[in-house]
N, C-alpha and C positions, 0 to 999 in steps of 0.2 A: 474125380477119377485119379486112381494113381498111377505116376508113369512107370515102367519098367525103362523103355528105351531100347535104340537099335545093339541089338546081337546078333554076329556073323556067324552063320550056318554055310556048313559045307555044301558046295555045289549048289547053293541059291545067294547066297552074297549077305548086304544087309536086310535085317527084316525087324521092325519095329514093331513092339509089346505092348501094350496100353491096357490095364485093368478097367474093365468096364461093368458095372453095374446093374446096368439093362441087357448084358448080351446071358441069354440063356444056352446058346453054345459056343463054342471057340470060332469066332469069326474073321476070314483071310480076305481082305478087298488088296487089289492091286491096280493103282490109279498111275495115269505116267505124271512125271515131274515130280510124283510125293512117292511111291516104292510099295514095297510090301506094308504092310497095315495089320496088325492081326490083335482084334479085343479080344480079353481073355474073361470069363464068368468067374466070379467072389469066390465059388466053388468049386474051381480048377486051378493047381499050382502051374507057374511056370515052367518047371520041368516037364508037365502034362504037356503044355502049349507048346513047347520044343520040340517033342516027340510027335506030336500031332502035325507039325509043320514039316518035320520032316520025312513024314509018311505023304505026305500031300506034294512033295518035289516034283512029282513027274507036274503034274496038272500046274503048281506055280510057273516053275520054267517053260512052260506053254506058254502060260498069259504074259512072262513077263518079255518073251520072244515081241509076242503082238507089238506090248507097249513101248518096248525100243523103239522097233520101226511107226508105231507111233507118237514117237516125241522126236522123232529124224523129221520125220514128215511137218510136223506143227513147229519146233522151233525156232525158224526161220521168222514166222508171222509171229508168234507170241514175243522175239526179241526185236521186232521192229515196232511193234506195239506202241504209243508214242503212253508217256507216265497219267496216271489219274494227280488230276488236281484234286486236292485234299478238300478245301472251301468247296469247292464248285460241289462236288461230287456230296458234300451234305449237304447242300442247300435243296440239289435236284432230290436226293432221297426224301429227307426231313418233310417237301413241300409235297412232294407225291403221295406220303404216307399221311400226312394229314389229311390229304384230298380226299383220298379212301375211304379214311375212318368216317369223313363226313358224308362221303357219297353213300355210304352203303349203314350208316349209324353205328359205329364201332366206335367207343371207348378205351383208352390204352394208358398207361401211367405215362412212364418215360421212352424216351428214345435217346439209343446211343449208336452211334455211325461207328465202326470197328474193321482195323486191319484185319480180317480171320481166318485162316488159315484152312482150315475146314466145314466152317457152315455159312450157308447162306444168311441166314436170321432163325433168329431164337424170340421166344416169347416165357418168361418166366411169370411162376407164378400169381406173380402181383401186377402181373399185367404191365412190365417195361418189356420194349419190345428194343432187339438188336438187329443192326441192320450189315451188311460187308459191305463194306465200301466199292468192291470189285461191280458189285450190282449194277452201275453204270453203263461197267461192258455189255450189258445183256440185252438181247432185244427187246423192246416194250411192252410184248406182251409177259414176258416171263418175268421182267422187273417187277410189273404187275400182281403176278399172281408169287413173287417171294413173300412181298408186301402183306396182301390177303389171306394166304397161308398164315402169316404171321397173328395179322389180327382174327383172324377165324379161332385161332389158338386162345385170345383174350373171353373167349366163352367155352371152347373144348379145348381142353388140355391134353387131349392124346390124339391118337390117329382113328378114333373107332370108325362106326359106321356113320354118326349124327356127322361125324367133323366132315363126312366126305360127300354127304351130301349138301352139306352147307358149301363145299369148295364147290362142287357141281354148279350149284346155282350162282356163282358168282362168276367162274370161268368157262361153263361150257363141263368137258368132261378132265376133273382134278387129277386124274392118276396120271392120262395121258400128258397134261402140264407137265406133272413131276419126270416122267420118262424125257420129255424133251428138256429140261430142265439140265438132268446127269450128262446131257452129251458135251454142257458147257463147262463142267466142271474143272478138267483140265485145262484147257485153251485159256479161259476168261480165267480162272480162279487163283490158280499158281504162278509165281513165274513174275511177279508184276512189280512191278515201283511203283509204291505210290509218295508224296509228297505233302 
């Protein structure tokens, strides 16, 4: 992806650019701790995406009202957070994820444990699979199902209908996972030291 980078707009602050490849329309996520977010499609200029964002100010300055008062609310517990130990924190991933692949018969190339900023885990296509360090933070059932997700990917490579019914069978109901999953984003995911 290529970056653009934060440009300040009038009457919405910064708002950060990212060319994206898979986005088939100009898309605006606004997450607290990380800001405005907006992928832009191969086939859309910048100046498109400018305009488009600034057609959409009423509705951004909505959400980003919310997310003030939500990162007032959380910063507190996110800065007393005590730091992820680096070791610790691949040893619990690395032995989890092998557990899995053996429990449920998955095969996976490599694994690599990563600071990331914005994904949980990635599974590429030669089947190394990446892991966030931050995963730790998370409950066990949801470390779980990043893991799975992960290796579910090591035989479906996208989100169709097979992949989600293979996550189905493995956690119960996969969409509902992913929906609880986003609520940790903030809190657990940004914000963190690790070591």
């Amino acid at each position: 992806m290529q970056r653009f980078g934060n440009i300040e707009i009038e009457d919405i602050g910064a708002v950060f650019f990212i060319r994206s490849k898979r986005a088939k329309n100009i898309n605006i996520s606004i997450k607290p701790f990380v800001g405005i977010r907006v992928a832009v499609p191969e086939h859309i200029s910048l100046a498109q995406a400018i305009q488009f964002v600034r057609r959409k100010s009423v509705w951004i300055n909505k959400h980003l009202k919310w997310m003030k008062q939500y990162e007032q609310e959380h910063a507190a517990a996110i800065n007393n957070t005590p730091a992820i130990n680096r070791k610790e924190a691949e040893t619990i991933l690395s032995n989890r994820l092998y557990f899995l692949a053996q429990k449920y018969g998955y095969a996976f190339n490599k694994v690599s444990i990563r600071n990331q900023k914005t994904r949980w885990g990635s599974c590429s296509q030669q089947n190394n699979i990446n892991l966030n360090i931050k995963l730790v933070r998370l409950p066990p059932e949801l470390l779980d199902y990043v893991i799975l997700h992960e290796l579910v990917h090591t035989r479906f490579k996208n989100h169709g209908v097979d992949f989600w019914i293979e996550m189905d069978k493995l956690v119960g109901n996969g969409k509902h996972m992913s929906s609880l999953l986003r609520q940790y984003s903030a809190a657990a995911l940004y914000n963190t030291i690790v070591f």
